[in-house]
C-alpha positions in Angstrom: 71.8 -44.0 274.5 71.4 -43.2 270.7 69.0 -41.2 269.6 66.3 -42.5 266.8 67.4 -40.7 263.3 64.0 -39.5 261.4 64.8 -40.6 257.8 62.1 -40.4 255.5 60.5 -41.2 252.1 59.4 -39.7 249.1 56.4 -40.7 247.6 54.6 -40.3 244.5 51.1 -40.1 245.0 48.2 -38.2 244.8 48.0 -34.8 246.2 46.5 -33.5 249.5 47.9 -29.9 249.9 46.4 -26.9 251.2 47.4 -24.2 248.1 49.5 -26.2 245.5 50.2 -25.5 241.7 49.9 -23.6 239.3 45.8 -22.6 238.8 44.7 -22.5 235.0 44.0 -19.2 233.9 44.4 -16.5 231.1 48.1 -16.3 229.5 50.6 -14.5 231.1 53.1 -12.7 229.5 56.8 -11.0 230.4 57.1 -7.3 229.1 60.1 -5.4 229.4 59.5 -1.5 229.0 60.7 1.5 230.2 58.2 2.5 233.0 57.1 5.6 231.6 55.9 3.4 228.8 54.1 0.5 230.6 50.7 2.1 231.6 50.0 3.1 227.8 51.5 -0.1 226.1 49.1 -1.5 228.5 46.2 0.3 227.3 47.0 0.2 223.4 47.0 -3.9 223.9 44.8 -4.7 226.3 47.2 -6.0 228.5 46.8 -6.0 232.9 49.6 -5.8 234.8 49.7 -8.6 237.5 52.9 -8.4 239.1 56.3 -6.7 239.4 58.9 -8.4 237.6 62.0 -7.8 240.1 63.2 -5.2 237.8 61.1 -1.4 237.2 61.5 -2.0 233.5 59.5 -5.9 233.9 56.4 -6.6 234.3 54.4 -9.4 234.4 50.8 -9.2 232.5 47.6 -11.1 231.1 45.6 -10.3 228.8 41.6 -10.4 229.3 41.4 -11.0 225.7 41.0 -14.3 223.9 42.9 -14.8 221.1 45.9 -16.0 219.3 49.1 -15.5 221.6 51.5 -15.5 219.0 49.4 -12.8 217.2 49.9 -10.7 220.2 53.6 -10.8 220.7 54.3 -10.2 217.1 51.8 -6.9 217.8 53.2 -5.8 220.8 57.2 -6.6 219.9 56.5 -4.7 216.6 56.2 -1.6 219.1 59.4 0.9 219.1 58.9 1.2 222.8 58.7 -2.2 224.0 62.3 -4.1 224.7 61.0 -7.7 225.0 57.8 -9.5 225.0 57.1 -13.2 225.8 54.8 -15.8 226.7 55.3 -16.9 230.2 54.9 -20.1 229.7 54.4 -22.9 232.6 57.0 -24.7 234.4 55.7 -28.1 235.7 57.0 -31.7 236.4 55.9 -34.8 234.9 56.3 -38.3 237.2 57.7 -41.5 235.6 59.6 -44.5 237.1 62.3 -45.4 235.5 63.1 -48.7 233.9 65.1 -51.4 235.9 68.4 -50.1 234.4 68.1 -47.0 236.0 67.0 -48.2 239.3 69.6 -47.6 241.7 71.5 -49.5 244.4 71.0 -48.7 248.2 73.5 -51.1 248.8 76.2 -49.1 247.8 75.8 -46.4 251.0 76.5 -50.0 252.4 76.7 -50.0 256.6 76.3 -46.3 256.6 72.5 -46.5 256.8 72.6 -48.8 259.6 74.5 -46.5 262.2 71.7 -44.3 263.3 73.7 -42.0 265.2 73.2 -38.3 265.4 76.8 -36.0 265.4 77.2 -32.6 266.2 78.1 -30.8 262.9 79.1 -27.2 263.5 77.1 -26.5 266.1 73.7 -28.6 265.3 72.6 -31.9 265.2 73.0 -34.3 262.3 72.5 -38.0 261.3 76.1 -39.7 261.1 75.6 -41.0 257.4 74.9 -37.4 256.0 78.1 -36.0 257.5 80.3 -39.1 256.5 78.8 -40.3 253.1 81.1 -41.6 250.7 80.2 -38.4 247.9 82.4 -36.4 250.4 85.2 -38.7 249.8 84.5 -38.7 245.8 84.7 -34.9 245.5 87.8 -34.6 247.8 86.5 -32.8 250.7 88.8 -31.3 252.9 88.5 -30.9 256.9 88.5 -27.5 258.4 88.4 -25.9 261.4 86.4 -23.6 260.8 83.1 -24.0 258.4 84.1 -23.4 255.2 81.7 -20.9 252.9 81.6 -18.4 256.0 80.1 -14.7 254.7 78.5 -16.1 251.8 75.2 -16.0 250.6 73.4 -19.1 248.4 70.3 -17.9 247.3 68.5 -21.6 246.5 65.3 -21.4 243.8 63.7 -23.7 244.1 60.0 -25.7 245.9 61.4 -23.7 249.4 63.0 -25.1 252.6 61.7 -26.0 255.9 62.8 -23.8 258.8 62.8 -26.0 261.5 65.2 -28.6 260.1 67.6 -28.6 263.3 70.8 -28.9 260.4 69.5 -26.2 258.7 67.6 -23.3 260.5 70.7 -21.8 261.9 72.0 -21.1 258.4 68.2 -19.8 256.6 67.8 -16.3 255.9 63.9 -15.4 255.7 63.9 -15.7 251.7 60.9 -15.3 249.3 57.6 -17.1 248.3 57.4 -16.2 244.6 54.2 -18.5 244.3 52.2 -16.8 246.9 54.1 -13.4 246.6 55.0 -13.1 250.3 57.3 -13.1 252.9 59.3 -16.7 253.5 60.0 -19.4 251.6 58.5 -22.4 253.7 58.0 -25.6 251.8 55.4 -26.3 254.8 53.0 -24.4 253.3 52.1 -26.4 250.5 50.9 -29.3 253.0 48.3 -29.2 255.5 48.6 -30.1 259.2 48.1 -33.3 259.4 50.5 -34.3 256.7 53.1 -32.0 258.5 52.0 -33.7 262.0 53.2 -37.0 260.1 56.6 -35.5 258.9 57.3 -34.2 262.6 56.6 -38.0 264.3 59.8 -40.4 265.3 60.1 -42.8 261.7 63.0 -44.6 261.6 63.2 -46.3 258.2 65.8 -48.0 256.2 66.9 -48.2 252.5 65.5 -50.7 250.9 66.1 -51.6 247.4 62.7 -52.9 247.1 60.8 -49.5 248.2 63.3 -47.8 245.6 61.8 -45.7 242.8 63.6 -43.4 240.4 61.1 -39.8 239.3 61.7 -38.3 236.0 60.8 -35.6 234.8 60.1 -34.7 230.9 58.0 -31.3 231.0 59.4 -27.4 229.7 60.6 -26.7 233.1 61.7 -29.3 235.9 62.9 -29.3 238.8 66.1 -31.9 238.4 65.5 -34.5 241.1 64.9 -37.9 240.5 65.1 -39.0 243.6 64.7 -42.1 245.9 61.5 -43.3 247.9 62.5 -44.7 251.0 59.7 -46.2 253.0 59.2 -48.9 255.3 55.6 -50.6 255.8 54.8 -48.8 258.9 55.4 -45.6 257.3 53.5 -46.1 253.9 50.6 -46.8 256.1 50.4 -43.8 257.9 51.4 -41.9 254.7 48.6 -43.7 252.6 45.8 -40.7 254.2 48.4 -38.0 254.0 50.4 -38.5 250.8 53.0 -36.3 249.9 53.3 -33.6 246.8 55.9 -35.3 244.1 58.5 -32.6 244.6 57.5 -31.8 248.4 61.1 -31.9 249.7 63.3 -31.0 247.2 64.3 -27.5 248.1 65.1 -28.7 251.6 67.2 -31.4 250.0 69.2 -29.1 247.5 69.8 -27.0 250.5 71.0 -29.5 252.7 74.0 -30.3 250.3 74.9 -27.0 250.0 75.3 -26.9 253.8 77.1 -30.2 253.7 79.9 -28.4 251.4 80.2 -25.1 252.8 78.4 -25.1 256.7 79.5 -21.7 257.1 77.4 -20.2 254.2 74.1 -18.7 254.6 71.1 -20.0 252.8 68.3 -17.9 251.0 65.0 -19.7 250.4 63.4 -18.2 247.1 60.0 -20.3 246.0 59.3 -20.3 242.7 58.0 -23.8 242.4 55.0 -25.4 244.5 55.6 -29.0 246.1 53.7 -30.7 242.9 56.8 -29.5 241.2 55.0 -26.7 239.1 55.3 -23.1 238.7 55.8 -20.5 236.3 59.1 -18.4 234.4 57.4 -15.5 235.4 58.3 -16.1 239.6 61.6 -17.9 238.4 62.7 -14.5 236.2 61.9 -12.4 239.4 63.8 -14.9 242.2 66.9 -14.3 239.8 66.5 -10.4 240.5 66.0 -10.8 244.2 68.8 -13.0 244.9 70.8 -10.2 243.2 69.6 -7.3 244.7 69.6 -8.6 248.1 72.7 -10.3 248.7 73.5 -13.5 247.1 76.6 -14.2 246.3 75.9 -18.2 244.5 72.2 -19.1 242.8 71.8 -22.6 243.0 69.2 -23.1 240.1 68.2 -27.3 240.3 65.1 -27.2 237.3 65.5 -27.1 233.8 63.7 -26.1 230.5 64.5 -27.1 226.8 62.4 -23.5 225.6 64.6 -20.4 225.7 63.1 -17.3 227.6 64.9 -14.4 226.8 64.0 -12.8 229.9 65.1 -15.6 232.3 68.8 -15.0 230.4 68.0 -11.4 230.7 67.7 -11.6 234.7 70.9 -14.3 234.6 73.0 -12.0 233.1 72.2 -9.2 235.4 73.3 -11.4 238.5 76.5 -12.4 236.8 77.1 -8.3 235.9 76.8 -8.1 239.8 79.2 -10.4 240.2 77.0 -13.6 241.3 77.9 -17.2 240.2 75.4 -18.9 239.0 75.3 -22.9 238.8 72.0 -25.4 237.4 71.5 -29.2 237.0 71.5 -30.4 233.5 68.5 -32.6 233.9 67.8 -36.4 234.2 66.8 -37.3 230.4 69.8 -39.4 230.0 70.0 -36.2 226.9 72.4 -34.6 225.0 70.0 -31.7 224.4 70.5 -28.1 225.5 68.6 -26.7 228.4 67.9 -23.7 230.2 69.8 -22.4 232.7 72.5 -24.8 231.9 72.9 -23.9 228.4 73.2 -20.3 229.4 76.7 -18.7 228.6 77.5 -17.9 231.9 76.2 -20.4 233.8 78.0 -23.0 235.7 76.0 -26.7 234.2 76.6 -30.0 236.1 75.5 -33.4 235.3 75.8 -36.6 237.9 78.4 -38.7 238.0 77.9 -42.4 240.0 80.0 -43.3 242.9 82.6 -45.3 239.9 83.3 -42.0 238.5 81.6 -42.9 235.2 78.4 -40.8 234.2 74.9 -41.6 236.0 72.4 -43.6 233.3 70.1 -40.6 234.1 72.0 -37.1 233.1 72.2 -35.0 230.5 75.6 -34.4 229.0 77.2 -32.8 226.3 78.9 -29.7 225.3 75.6 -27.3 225.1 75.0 -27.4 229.0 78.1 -29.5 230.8 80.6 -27.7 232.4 81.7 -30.2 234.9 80.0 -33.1 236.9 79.7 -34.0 240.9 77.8 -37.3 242.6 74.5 -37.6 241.9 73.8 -41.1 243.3 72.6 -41.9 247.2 73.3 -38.7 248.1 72.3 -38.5 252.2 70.5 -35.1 252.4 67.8 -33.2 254.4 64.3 -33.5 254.4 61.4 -31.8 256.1 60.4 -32.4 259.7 63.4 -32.9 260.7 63.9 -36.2 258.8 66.4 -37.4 256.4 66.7 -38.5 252.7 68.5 -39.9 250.3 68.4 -38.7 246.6 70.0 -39.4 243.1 69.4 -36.9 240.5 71.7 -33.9 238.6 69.9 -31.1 241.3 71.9 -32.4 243.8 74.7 -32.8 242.1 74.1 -28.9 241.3 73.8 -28.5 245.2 77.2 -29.9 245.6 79.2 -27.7 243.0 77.0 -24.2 244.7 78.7 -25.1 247.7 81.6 -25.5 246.4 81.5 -22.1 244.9 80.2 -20.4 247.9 84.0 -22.0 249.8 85.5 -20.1 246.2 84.0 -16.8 247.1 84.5 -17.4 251.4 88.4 -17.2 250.2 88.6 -14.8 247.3 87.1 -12.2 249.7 89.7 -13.6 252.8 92.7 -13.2 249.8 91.1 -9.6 248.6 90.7 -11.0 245.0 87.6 -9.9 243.1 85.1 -12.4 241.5 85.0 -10.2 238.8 88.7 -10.2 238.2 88.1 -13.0 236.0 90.7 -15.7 234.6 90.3 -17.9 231.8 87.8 -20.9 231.3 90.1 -23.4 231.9 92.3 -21.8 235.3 88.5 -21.7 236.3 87.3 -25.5 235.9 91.4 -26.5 236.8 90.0 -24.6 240.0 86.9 -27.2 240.6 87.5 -30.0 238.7 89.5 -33.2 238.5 90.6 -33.3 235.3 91.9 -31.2 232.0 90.8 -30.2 229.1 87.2 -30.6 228.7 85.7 -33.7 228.2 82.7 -33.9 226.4 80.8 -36.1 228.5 82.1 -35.1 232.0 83.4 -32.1 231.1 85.9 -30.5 232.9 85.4 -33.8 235.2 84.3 -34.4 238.8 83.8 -31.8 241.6 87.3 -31.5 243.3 87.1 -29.1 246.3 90.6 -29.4 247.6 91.2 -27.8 244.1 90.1 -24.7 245.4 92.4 -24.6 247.8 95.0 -25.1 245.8 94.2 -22.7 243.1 96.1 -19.3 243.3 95.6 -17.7 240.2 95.3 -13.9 240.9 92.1 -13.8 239.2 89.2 -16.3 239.4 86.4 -17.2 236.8 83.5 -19.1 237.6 81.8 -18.7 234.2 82.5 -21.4 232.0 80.9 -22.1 228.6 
């Protein structure tokens, strides 16, 4: 007898968490000193340390004082013994549906959605339309015997990851919550019971073009998702007195594409943002560190920010010194404009491609934050409680190329090469990509993971811009 698949429904609505967001609150500011220096630079500008910055040279401070901020930093970076100084400012996510041209298709996952059977997939249970969506097809997915990524570490930061998701527990290292400062990484607790009691119930709902609703969002920092609501009438109803955080969800769906792509690779949880979507530099600047002090091998980094913070590139470039590759969505304002990570010089940036091959009406392209592109429409991913979810938006397209990496780094270390013996730019994109030379509104072209098989350069070179 088949088994009813759980697949749920995002929904923007109103908030009823138990600790979500970011609380208003004095300004909080990123100093990077040596420590011997940071107790008196403290006192000489009335500045409290709040938190450890991942790093003993960073800290992270307020200052009790009202007053101009930008008076301040011009004060305190005029000091000999102070190496950086910046405003941390917020990271938070903005809701709009998207006009009708945007609004996209369920009907081209087409009979997929209606087989609700669940398949073993290396070792766990898993719906039938997330292991055989057509994306897998479109980025040349090879079979394997064994799960490809094994060894590998993908740190994800992000809103967290459930750790009961049957696809996806197996695979979760304990991680980080950045927002509470704590042990963990669950996205569970930024909802109460009862809305978790409704997550864990059997739901079976189908796509329906009707329930379809695309989220934008146009804030400093966003987390990349525009993704799909999915609900059927039974389900909104029990929703309506439980509604769901805008972004509650997304980590758990970056992280199940990165386990579609390489099943073999471990996941590391690292919340930085809450489920509304918000959170601050400060706790991304510090997940960075983590990830590269304790293992990670791939960060996948699905939000994006049009302000530059020195110290975010600052912590970047210390993970790519360790040798960790480092990929981000390009965002979903249908932009040319730069953002952060993406923009970064050593950061892998992918935009969305639909499943024609053509660019999604949603990314951001161009030169400034492109390298290469992956699907990014009806993607079939996991969702908390067990349940499953589709999504269109660059963040997943992001989660597709970090797996793809993490199968890069399985077989450099199988080979003996070094990720730091790097080749040129474009050995590495020939190594990922479909296409050559760069294109600059697809870039190096779409996700191509066979590629990576067939890539046998001596060295290897993730980095790209």
């Amino acid at each position: 007898m088949k088994r009813a698949v759980k697949i749920l429904v995002l929904v923007v609505a109103s908030l009823l968490v138990a600790s979500i967001g970011v609380a208003q609150s004095a300004p909080r500011y990123v100093l990077r000193a040596d420590p011997s220096n940071q107790a008196d630079l403290c006192n000489a500008y009335g500045l409290v340390v709040v938190e450890q910055g991942g790093m003993p040279d960073v800290v992270i401070t307020t200052s009790p004082n009202s007053g101009d901020p930008g008076q301040l930093i011009a004060e305190v970076r005029s000091d000999p013994r102070v190496r950086g100084f910046e405003l941390e400012h917020r990271a938070s996510v903005t809701e709009a549906t998207a006009n009708s041209a945007q609004v996209p298709s369920a009907g081209s996952l087409g009979s997929l959605l209606n087989n609700l059977a669940l398949v073993n997939f290396w070792g766990n249970p898993a719906w039938n339309a997330y292991v055989n969506q057509p994306a897998l097809t479109q980025i040349d997915m090879p079979s394997a015997a064994l799960p490809l990524g094994s060894g590998v570490v993908v740190a994800v930061i992000d809103t967290g990851v459930d750790p009961t998701h049957p696809a996806l527990k197996g695979v979760l290292l304990p991680g980080y919550d950045f927002t509470r400062d704590q042990p963990g990484g669950s996205e569970l607790a930024d909802v109460n019971q009862s809305t978790v009691a409704v997550l864990n119930q059997s739901t079976v709902a189908v796509l329906n073009q009707s329930t379809v609703a695309i989220l934008g969002g146009y804030a400093t920092v966003e987390l990349n998702q525009s993704t799909v609501a999915v609900l059927n009438q039974s389900t909104v109803a029990v929703l309506n007195g439980n509604a769901l955080p805008a972004e509650f969800g997304h980590g758990t769906m970056v992280s199940g594409l990165i386990h579609l792509v390489a099943p073999g690779a471990q996941i590391m949880p690292l919340k930085a943002f809450s489920a509304d979507g918000t959170g601050r530099i400060g706790d991304v600047i510090r997940a960075i560190y983590y990830a590269a002090n304790n293992g990670a091998n791939v960060i996948n980094m699905s939000f994006s920010e049009d302000e530059i913070s020195p110290e975010m590139l600052l912590a970047i470039n210390y993970a790519i010194r360790k040798g960790v590759i480092c990929v981000a969505s390009v965002g979903n304002n249908a932009s040319k404009m730069a953002v952060y990570p993406a923009s970064a010089g050593n950061v892998t940036g992918v935009g969305s491609v639909s499943p024609a091959g053509t660019l999604s009406t949603f990314s951001n392209y161009g030169p400034d934050s492109l390298s290469l592109v992956a699907p990014g429409e009806g993607l079939i991913t996991t969702y908390p409680g067990a349940q499953w979810a589709a999504g269109w938006g660059t963040s997943f397209s992001a989660a597709l190329v970090s797996g793809n990496m993490a199968i890069g780094v399985a077989r450099l270390n199988r080979i003996g090469n070094n990720p730091n013996d790097f080749a040129d730019t474009d050995d590495a994109m020939a190594s990922i990509a479909s296409v050559n030379p760069y294109n600059p509104v697809t870039g190096w072209g779409v996700l191509d993971v066979q590629n990576m098989s067939r890539f046998n350069h001596n060295g290897f070179h993730f980095h790209t811009h």
